[in-house]
N, CA, C and O of each residue as an XYZ file, in Angstrom:
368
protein
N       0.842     -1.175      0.000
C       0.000      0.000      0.000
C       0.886      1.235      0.000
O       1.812      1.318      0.806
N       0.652      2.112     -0.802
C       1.294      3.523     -0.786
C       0.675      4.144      0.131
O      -0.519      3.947      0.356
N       1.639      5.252      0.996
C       1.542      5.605      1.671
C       1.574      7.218      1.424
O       2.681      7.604      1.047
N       0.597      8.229      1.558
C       0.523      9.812      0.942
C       0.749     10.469      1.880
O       0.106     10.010      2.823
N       1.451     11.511      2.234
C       1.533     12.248      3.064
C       0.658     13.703      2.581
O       1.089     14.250      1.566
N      -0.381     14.251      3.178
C      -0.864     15.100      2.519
C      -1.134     16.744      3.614
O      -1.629     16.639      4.736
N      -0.835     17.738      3.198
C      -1.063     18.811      3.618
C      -2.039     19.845      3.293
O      -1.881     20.426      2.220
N      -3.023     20.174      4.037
C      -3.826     21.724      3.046
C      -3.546     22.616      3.918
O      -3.344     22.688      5.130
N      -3.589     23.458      2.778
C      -3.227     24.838      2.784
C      -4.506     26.039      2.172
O      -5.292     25.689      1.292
N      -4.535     27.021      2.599
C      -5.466     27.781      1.777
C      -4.779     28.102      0.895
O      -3.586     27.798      0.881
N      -5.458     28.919     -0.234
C      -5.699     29.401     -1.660
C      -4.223     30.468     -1.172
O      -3.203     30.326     -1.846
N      -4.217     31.256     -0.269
C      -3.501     32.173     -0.128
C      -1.797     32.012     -0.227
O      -0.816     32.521     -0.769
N      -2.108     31.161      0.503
C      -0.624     30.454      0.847
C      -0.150     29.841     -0.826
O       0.939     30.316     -1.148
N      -0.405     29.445     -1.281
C       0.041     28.620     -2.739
C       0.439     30.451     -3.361
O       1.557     30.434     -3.875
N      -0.036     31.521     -3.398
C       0.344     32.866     -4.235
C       1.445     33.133     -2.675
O       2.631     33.091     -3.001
N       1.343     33.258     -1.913
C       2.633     33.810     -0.338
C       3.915     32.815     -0.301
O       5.105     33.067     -0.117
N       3.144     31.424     -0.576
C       4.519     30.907      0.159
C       4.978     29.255     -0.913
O       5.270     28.127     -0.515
N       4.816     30.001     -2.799
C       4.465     28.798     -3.699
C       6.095     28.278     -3.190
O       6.276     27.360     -2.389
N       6.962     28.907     -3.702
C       8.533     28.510     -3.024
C       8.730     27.375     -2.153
O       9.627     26.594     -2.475
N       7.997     27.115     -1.013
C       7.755     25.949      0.509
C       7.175     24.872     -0.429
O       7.625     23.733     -0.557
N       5.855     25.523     -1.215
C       4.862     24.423     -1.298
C       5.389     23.100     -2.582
O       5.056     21.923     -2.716
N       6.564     24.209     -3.540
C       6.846     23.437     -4.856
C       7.932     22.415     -4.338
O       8.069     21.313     -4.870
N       8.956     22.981     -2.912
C       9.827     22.485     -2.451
C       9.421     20.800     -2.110
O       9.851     19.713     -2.495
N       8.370     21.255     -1.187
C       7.391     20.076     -0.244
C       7.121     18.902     -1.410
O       7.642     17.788     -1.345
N       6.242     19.320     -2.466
C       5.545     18.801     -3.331
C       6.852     17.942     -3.966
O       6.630     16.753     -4.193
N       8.176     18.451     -4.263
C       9.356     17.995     -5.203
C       9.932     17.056     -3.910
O       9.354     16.005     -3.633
N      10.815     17.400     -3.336
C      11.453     16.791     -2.416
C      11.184     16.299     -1.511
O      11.923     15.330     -1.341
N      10.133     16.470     -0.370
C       9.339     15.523      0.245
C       8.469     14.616     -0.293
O       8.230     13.588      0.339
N       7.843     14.864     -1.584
C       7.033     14.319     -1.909
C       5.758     13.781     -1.417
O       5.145     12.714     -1.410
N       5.598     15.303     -0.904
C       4.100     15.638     -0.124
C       3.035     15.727     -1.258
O       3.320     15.482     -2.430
N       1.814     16.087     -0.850
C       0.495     16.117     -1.702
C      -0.061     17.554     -0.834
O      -0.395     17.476      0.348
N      -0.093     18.578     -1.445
C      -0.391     20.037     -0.856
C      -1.943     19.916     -1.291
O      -2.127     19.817     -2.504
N      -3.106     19.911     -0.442
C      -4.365     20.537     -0.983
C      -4.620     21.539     -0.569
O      -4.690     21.941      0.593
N      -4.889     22.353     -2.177
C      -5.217     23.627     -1.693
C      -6.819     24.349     -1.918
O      -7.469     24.431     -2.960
N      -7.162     24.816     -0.559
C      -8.733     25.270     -0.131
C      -8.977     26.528     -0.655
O      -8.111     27.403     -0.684
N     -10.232     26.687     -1.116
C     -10.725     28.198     -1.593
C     -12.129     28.097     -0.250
O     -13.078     27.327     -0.106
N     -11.735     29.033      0.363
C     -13.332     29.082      1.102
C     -13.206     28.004      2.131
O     -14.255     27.872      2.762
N     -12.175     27.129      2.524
C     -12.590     26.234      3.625
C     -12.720     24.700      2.810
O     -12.666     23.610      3.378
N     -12.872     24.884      1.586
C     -13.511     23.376      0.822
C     -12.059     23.314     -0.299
O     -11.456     24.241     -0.839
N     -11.797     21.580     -0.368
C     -10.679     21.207     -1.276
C     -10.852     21.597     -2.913
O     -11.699     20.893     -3.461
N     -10.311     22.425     -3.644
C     -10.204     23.142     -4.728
C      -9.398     22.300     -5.378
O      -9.885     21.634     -6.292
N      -7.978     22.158     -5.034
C      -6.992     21.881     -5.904
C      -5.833     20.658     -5.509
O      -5.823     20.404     -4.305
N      -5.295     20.220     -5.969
C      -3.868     19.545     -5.504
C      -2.944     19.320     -6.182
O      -2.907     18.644     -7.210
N      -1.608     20.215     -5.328
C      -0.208     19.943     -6.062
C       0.101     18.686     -5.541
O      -0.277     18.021     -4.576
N       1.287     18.483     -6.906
C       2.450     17.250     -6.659
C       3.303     17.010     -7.416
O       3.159     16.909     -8.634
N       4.460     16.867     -6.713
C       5.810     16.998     -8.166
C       5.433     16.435     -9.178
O       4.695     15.452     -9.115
N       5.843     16.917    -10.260
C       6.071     15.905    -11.712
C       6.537     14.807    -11.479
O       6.171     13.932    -12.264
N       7.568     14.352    -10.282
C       7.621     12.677    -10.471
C       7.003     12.120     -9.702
O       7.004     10.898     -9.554
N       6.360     12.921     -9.070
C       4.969     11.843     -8.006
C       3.882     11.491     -8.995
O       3.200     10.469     -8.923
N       3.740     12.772    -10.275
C       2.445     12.607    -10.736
C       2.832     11.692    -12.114
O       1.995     10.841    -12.415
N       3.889     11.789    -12.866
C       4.463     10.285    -13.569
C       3.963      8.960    -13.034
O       2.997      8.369    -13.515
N       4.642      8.554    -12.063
C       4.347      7.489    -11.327
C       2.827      6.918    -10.853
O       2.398      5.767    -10.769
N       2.271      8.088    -10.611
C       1.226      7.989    -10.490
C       0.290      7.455    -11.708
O      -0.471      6.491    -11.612
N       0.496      8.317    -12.966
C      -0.034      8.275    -13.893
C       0.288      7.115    -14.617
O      -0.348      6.832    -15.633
N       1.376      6.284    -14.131
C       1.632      5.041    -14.345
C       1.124      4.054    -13.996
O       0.852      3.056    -14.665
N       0.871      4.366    -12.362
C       0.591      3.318    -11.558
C      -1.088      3.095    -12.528
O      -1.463      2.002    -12.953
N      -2.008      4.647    -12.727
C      -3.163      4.295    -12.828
C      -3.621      3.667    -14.471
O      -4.735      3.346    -14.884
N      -1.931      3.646    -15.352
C      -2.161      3.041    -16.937
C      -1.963      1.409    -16.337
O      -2.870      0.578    -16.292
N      -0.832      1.237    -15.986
C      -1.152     -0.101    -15.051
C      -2.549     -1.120    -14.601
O      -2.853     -2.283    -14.863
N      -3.363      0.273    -13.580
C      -4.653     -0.384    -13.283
C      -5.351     -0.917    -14.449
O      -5.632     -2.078    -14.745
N      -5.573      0.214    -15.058
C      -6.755     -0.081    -16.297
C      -6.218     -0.905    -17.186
O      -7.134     -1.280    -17.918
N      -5.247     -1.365    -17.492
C      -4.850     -2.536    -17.891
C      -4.982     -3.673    -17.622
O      -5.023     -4.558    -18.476
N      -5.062     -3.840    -16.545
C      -5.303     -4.937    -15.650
C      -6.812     -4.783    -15.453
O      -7.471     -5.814    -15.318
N      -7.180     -4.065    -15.436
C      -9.045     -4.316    -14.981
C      -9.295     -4.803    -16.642
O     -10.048     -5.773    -16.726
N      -8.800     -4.300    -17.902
C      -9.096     -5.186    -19.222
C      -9.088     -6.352    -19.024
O      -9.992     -7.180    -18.914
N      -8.068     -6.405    -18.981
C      -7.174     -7.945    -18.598
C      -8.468     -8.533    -17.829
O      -9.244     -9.189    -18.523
N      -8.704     -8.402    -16.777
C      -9.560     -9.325    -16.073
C     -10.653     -9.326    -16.882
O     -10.880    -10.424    -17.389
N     -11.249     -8.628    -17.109
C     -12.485     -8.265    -17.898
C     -12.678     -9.127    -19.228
O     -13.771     -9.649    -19.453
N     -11.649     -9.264    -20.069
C     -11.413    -10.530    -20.972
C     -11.225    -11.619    -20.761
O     -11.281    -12.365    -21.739
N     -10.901    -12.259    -19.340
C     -10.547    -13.425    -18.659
C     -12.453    -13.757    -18.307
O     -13.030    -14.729    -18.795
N     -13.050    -12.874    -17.523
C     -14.301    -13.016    -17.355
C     -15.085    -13.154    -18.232
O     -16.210    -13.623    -18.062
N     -14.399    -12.579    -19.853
C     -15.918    -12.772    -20.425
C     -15.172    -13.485    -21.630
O     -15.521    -13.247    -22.787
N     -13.814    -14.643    -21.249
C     -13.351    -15.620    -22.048
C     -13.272    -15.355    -23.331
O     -13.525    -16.077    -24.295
N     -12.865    -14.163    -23.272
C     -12.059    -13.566    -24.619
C     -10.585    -13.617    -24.180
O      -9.856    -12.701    -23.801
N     -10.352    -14.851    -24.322
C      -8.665    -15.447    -23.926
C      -8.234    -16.342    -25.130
O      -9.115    -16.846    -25.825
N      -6.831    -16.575    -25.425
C      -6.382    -17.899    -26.582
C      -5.281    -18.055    -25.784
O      -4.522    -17.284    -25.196
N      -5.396    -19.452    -25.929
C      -4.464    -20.231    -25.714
C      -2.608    -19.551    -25.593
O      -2.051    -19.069    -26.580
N      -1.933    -19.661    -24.232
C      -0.822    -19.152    -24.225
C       0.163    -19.276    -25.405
O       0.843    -18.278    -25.641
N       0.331    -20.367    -26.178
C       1.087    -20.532    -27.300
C       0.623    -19.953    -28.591
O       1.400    -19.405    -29.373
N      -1.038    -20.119    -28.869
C      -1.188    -19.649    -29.863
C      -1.284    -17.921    -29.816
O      -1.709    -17.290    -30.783
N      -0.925    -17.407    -28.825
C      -1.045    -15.867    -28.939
C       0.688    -15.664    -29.010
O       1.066    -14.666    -29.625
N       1.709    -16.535    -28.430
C       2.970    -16.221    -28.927
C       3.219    -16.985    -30.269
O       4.338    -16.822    -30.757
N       2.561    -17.593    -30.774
C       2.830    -18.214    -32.020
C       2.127    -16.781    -33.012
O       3.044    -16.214    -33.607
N       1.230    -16.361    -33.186
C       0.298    -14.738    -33.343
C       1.598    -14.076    -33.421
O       2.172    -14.029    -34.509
N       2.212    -13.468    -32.193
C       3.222    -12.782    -32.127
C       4.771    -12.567    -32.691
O       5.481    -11.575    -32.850
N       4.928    -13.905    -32.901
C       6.202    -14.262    -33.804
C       5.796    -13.936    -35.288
O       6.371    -13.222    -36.109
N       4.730    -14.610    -35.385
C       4.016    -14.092    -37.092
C       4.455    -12.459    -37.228
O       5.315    -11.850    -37.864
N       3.738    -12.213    -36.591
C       3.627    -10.296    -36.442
C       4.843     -9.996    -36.810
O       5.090     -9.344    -37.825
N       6.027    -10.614    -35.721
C       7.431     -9.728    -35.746
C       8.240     -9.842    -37.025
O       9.124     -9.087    -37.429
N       7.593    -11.300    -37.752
C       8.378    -11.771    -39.503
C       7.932    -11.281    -40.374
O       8.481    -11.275    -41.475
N       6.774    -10.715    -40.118
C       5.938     -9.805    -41.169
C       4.986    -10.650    -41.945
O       4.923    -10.551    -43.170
N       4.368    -11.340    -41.381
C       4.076    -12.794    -42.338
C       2.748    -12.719    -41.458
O       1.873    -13.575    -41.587
């Protein structure tokens, strides 16, 4: 299980003190939410938290296919899908 460390902040603070928050977000690899009015608006996070992330969630949905074709036995046989595949790579 991943583990998030997350902080909010108001709206104000992200324009006073973005410097802390880009630091936090990069090198701690915190999750800053930021409030307009008391209620969650927004959320920073470094570019390599949000890569990873955006990985982790191409990952999921891959895997929920995956199952989803297993359930509804749209599967072939392990050999004949690498036998498929070798075709492909000879051009044939």
């Amino acid at each position: 299980m991943i583990s998030i460390k997350e902080t909010i902040r108001p709206s104000a603070d992200l324009r006073n003190h973005y410097s802390e928050i880009s630091r936090k977000c990069r090198e701690e690899r915190e999750v800053v939410i930021i409030t307009v009015n008391g209620r969650g608006d927004t959320v920073s996070i470094g570019y390599e938290e949000y890569l990873q992330m955006k990985s982790r969630l191409e990952l999921l949905e891959l895997l929920a296919e995956a199952e989803e074709d297993v359930r509804s036995e749209r599967v072939a046989p392990l050999q004949t899908s690498f036998d498929d595949l070798r075709a492909m790579l000879k051009g044939g």
